[in-house]
C-alpha positions in Angstrom: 77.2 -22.6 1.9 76.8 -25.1 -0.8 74.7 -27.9 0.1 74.8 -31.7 -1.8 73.8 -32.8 -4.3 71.4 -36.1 -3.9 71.4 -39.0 -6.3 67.5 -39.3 -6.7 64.9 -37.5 -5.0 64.6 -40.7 -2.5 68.2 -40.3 -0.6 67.1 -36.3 -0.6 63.6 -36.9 1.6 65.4 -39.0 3.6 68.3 -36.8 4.2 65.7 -33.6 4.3 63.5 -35.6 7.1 66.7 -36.5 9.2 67.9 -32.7 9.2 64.5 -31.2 9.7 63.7 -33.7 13.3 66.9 -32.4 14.9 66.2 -28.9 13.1 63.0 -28.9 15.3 65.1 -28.9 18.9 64.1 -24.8 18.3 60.2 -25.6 18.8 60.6 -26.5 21.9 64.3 -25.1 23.0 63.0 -21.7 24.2 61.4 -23.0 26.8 63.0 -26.1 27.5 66.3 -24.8 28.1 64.7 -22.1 31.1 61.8 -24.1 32.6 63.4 -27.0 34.3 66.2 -24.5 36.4 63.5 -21.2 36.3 63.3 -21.8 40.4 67.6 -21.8 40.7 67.5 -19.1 38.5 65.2 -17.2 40.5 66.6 -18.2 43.9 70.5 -17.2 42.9 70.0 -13.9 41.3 67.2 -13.1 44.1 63.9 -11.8 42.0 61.4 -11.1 43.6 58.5 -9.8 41.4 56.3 -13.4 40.4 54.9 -12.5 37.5 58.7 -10.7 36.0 60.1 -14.4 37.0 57.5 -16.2 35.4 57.6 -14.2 32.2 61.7 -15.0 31.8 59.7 -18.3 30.4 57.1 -17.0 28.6 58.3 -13.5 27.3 59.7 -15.4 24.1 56.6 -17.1 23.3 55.6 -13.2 23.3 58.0 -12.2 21.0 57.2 -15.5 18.7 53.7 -12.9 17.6 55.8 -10.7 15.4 58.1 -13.3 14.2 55.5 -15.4 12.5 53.5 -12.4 11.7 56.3 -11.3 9.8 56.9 -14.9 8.3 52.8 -14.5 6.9 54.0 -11.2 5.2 57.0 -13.0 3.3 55.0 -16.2 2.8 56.6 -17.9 0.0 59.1 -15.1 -0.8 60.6 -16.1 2.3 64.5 -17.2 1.9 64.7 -20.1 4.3 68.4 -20.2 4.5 69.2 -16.7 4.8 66.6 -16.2 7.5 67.9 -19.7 9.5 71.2 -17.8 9.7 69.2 -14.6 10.8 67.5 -16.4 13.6 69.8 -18.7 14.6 72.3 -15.4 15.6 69.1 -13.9 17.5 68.6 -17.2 19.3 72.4 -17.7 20.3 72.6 -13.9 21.1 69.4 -13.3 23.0 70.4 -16.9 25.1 73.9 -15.9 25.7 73.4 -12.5 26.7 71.3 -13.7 29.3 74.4 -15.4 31.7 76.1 -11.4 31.9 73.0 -9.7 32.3 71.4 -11.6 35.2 71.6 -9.0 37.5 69.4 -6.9 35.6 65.9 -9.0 35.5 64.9 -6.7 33.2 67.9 -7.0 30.9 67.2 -10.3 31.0 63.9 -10.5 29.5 64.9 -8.3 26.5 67.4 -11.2 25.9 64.9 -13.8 26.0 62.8 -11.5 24.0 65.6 -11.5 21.1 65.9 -15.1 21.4 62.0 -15.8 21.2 61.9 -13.6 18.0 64.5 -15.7 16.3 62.9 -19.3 17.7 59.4 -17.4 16.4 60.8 -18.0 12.4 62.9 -21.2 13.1 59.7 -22.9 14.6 57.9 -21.6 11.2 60.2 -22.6 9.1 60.5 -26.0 10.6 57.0 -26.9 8.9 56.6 -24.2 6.6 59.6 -26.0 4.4 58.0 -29.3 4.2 55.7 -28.1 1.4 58.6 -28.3 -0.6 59.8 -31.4 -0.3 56.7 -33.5 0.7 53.4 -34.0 -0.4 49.9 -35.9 0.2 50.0 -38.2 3.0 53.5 -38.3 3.3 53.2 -34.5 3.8 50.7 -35.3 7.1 53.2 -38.0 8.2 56.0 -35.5 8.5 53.6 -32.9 10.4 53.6 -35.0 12.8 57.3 -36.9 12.8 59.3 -33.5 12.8 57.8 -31.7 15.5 58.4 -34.9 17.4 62.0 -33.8 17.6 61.5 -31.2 19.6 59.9 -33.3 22.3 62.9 -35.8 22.0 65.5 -33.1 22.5 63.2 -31.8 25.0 63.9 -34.9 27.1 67.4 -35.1 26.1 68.3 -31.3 27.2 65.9 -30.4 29.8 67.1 -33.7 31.9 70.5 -33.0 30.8 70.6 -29.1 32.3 68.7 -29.7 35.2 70.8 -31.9 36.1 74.2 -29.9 34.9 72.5 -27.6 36.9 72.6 -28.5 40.6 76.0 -29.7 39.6 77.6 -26.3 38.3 75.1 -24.1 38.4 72.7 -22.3 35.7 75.1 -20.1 34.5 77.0 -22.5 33.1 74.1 -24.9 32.9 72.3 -22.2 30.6 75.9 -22.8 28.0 74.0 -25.7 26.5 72.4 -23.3 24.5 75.6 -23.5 22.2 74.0 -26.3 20.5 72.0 -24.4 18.0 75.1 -24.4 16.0 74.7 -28.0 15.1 71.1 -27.7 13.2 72.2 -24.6 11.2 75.2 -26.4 9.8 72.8 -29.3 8.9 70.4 -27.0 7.4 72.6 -25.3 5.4 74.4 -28.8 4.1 71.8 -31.0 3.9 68.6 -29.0 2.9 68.7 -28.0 -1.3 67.8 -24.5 -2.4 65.2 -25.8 -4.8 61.9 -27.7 -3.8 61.2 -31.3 -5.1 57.7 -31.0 -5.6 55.8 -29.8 -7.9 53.8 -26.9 -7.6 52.2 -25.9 -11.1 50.3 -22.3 -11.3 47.0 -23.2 -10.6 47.4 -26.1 -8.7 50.7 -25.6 -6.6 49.7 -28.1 -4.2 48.1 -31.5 -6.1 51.4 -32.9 -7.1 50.3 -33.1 -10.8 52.3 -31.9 -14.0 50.7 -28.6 -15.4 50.4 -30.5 -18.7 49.6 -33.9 -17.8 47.5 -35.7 -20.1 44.8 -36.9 -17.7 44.2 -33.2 -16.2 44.6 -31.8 -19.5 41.6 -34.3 -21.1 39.8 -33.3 -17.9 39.9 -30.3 -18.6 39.1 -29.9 -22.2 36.2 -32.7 -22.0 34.7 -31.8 -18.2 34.4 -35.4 -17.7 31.6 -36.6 -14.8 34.1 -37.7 -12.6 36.9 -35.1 -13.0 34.3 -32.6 -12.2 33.1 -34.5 -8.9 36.4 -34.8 -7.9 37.3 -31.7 -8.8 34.4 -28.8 -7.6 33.6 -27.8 -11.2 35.0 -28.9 -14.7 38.2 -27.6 -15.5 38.9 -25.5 -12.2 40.7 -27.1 -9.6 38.9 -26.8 -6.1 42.2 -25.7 -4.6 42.9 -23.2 -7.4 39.4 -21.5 -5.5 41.3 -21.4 -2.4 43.5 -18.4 -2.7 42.9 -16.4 0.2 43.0 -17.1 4.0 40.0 -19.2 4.9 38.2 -17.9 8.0 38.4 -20.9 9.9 42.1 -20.3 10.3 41.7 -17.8 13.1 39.5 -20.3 15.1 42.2 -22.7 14.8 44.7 -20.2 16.0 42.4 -19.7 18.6 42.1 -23.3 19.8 45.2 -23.5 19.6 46.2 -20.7 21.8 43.7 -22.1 24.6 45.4 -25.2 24.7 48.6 -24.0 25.2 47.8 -21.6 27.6 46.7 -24.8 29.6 49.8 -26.4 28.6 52.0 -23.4 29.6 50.8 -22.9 33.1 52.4 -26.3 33.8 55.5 -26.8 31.5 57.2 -22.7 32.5 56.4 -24.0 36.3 57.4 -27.4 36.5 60.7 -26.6 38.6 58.4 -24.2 41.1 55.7 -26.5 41.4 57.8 -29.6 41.8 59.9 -28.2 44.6 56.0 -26.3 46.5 54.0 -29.4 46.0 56.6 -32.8 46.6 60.0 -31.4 47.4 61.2 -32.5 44.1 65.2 -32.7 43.9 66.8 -31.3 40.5 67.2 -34.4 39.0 63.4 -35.0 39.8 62.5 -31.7 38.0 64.8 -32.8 35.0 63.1 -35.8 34.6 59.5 -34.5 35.2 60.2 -32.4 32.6 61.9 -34.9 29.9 58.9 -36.8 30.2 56.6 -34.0 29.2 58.8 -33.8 26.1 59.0 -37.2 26.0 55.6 -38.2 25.9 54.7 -35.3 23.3 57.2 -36.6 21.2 55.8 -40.3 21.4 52.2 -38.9 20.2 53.5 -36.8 18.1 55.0 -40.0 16.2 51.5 -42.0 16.0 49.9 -38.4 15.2 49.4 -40.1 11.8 47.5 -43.2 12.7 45.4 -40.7 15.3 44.3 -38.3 12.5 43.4 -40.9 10.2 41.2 -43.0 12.9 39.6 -39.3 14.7 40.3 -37.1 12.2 38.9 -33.3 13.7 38.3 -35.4 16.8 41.9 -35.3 17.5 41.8 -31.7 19.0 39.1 -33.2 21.6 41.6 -36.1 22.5 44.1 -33.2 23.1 41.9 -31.3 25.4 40.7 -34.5 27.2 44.5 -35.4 27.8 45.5 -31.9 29.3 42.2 -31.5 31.7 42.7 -35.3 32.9 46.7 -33.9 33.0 45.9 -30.9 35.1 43.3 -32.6 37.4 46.0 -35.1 38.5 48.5 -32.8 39.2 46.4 -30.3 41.3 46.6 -33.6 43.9 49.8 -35.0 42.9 51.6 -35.6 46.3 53.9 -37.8 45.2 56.9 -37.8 42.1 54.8 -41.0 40.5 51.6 -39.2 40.0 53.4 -35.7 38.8 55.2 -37.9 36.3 51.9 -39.0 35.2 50.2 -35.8 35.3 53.2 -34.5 33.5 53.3 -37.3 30.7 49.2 -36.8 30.4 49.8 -32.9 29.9 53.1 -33.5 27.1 50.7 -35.8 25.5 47.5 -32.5 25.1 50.5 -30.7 23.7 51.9 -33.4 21.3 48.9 -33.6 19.7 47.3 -29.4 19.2 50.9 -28.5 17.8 50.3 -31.1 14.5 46.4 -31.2 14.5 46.2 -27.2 14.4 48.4 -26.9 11.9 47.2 -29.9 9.5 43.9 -28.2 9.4 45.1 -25.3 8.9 47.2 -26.6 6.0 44.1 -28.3 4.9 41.7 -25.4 5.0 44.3 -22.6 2.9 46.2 -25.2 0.8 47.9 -22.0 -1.4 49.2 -20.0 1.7 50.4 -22.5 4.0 53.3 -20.5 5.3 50.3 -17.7 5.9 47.9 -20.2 7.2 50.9 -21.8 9.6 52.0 -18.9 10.4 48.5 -17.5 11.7 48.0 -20.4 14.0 51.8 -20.8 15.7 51.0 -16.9 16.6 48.0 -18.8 18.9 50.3 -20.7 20.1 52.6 -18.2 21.3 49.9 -15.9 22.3 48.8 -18.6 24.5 51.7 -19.4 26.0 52.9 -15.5 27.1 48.9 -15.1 28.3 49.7 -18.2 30.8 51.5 -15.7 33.1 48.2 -13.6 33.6 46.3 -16.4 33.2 47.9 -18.0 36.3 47.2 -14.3 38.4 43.5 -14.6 37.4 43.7 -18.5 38.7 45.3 -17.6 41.6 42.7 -15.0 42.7 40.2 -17.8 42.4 41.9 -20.5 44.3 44.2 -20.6 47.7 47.0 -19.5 45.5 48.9 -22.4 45.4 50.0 -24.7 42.2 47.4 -27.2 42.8 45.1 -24.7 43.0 46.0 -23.0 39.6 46.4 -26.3 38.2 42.4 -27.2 39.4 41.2 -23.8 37.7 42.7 -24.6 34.9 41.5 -27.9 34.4 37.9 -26.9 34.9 38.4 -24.4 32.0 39.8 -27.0 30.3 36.9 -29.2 30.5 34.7 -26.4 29.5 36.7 -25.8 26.5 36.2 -29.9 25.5 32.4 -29.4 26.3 32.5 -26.2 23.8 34.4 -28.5 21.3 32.1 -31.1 21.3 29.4 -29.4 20.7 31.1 -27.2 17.9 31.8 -30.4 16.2 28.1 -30.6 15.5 27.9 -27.2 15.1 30.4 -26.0 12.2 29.3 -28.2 9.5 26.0 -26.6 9.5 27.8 -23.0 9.2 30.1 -23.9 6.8 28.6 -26.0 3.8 30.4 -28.1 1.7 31.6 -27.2 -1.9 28.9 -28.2 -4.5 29.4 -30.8 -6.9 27.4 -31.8 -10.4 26.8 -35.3 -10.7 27.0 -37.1 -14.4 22.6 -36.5 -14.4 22.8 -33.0 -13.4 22.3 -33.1 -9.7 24.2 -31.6 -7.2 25.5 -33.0 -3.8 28.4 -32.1 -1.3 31.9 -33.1 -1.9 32.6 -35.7 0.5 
């Protein structure tokens, strides 16, 4: 498929931002689609094993590890179209496959298992391709602003199927699947083959003609304040920057923590709704559009919140899911599990964009690498969430609340850990050194 052509470059971010908010239904689609009906699923094809049932959820968050592992091999050789088409046909297969199969439990989670893989790549490439069209701060806005479309179709769908659900069932609730169809064709239209920004050898990622004047004089003379700005005359600091920076995999790690705490809620919502308050369908659909809902919101003001906490933001994120989880261990009433919901869509909203804008930050010349490093945390965090829950349920009564008040504690210890660490790192990990115009050296910010 062709795609259009764009007058100037303005009408083609605009277009490009559009396609790539309802291109990011697949970041949160996976599970979305299965969570809010897991329990009617469940109950109508009669499984029995907990942890097989649990893991219809989180098996594609599973299979999401090799997919972006296999998206930081590529990197930038990647071709974005070709493997959207790929993926797409793994997710619509995998998800399909599932509604003949259901007998089989086991059949089933090799389905979901397909359709993870492909969701695995479409997730990635739903940030990894911003790179090319944006840049600077209106890179950092879009971080935030496209993943917020996979909160809002979040809402949209998971309310949408539950209720389809107790109408005609899952089988033919599980049909709204079919909708993957309508990003690809976007994608394919609306996204051009060639990036807008420029990325010049040396310094891919500043924006800056190769042969610019101002760089070029820079270069040649080693001017004071070139050379501040820079790290060292005529080398650009993120030219230094070509491998994988350590901090990375502590980022990954972070951010497979947080949604394993995130995890033990969203694949259960439908289970723990109808064990704690009796919840109807249409109550589980709308517990769970909140959640999106409310991970969206944040994830639209994730701008503002980076810019006023910076770092901080993972702490705000940690704070939101133990306060989240705290309130739903009690919640005996829909009004405080819709808080308790909203509160834990909020933790989520926010580790998705703040992981990965560090991580951007930290390995500016393999983004797709560096993004691709930390979504694998967050699917490793969200398949451990089903042993995660057995260890919490040896240590509590065994109920939801109980998991949920295990969890939060960890939670709380992980915000403790972070706080501290935020004192901690900088004394690890100096800061670039800089020569001032009289010789001296000092840190770079």
């Amino acid at each position: 498929m062709m795609a259009v052509h764009y007058k100037n470059e303005k009408q083609a971010r605009f277009a490009i931002a559009v396609t790539m908010f309802i291109y990011a239904f697949f970041s949160t689609a996976l599970i979305q689609l299965t969570a809010p009906i897991l329990s009617y699923i469940v109950e109508a094809e009669g499984y029995t094993d907990p942890v097989l049932s649990n893991m219809i959820v989180t098996i594609g968050s599973l299979a999401q590890i090799p997919a972006c592992l296999l998206g930081a091999v590529l990197g930038r050789r990647m071709d974005k179209k070709l493997w959207t088409n790929i993926c797409i046909g793994c997710f619509l297969t995998g998800s399909l496959l599932v509604i003949p199969l259901s007998g089989n439990i086991y059949l089933v989670l090799a389905c979901r298992f397909v359709a993870g893989f492909g969701t695995g790549i479409l997730t990635l490439l739903a940030t990894a391709v911003l790179p090319d069209f944006f840049e600077g701060k209106s890179l950092s806005a879009m971080i935030g602003l496209i993943p917020a479309g996979g909160g809002l179709w979040g809402f949209l769908f998971s309310s949408l199927e539950a209720n389809l659900c107790g109408a005609f069932g899952w089988k033919r609730a599980y049909l709204i699947h079919l909708y993957a169809v309508v990003p690809l064709i976007l994608f394919a239209f609306l996204v051009p083959s060639k990036p807008l920004t420029a990325r010049p050898e040396g310094n891919r990622e500043s924006g800056e003609p190769k042969g610019s004047e101002e760089s070029g004089k820079s270069k040649r003379s080693g001017e004071p304040g070139e050379s501040k700005r820079l790290g060292k005359p005529g080398k650009s600091k993120r030219s230094e920057k070509s491998g994988i920076a350590p901090v990375i995999f502590a980022y990954s790690f972070l951010g497979a923590v947080l949604y394993m705490g995130v995890q033990v809620m969203w694949s259960n919502t439908s289970l723990w709704m109808r064990e704690s308050i009796g919840g109807t369908a249409a109550q589980i659909g709308l517990i769970s559009g909140l959640f999106s809902l409310c991970s969206c919101g944040i994830r639209l003001v994730y701008g503002p919140i980076y810019s006023l906490l910076g770092k901080k933001t993972i702490h705000l994120s940690a704070a939101f899911l133990a306060l989240g989880l705290f309130l739903a261990s009690g919640a005996q009433s829909f009004g405080m599990a819709a808080v308790s919901g909203s509160l834990v869509g909020a933790a989520m909203g926010l580790a998705a964009p703040i992981c990965l804008n560090l991580g951007i930050e930290a390995s500016p010349e393999n983004q797709v690498s560096a993004q691709a490093i930390i979504t694998v945390g967050f699917s490793l965090g969200q398949f451990i969430s089903t042993y995660w829950m057995g260890f919490a349920r040896r240590l509590s009564d065994g109920t939801f609340p109980g998991i949920f008040r295990i969890s939060a504690w960890f939670t709380l210890g992980l915000l403790v850990v972070l706080i501290v660490g935020h004192f901690v790192i900088p004394i690890l990990t100096p800061h670039p050194r800089f020569h001032t115009a009289h010789g001296e050296t000092g840190d770079d910010f």
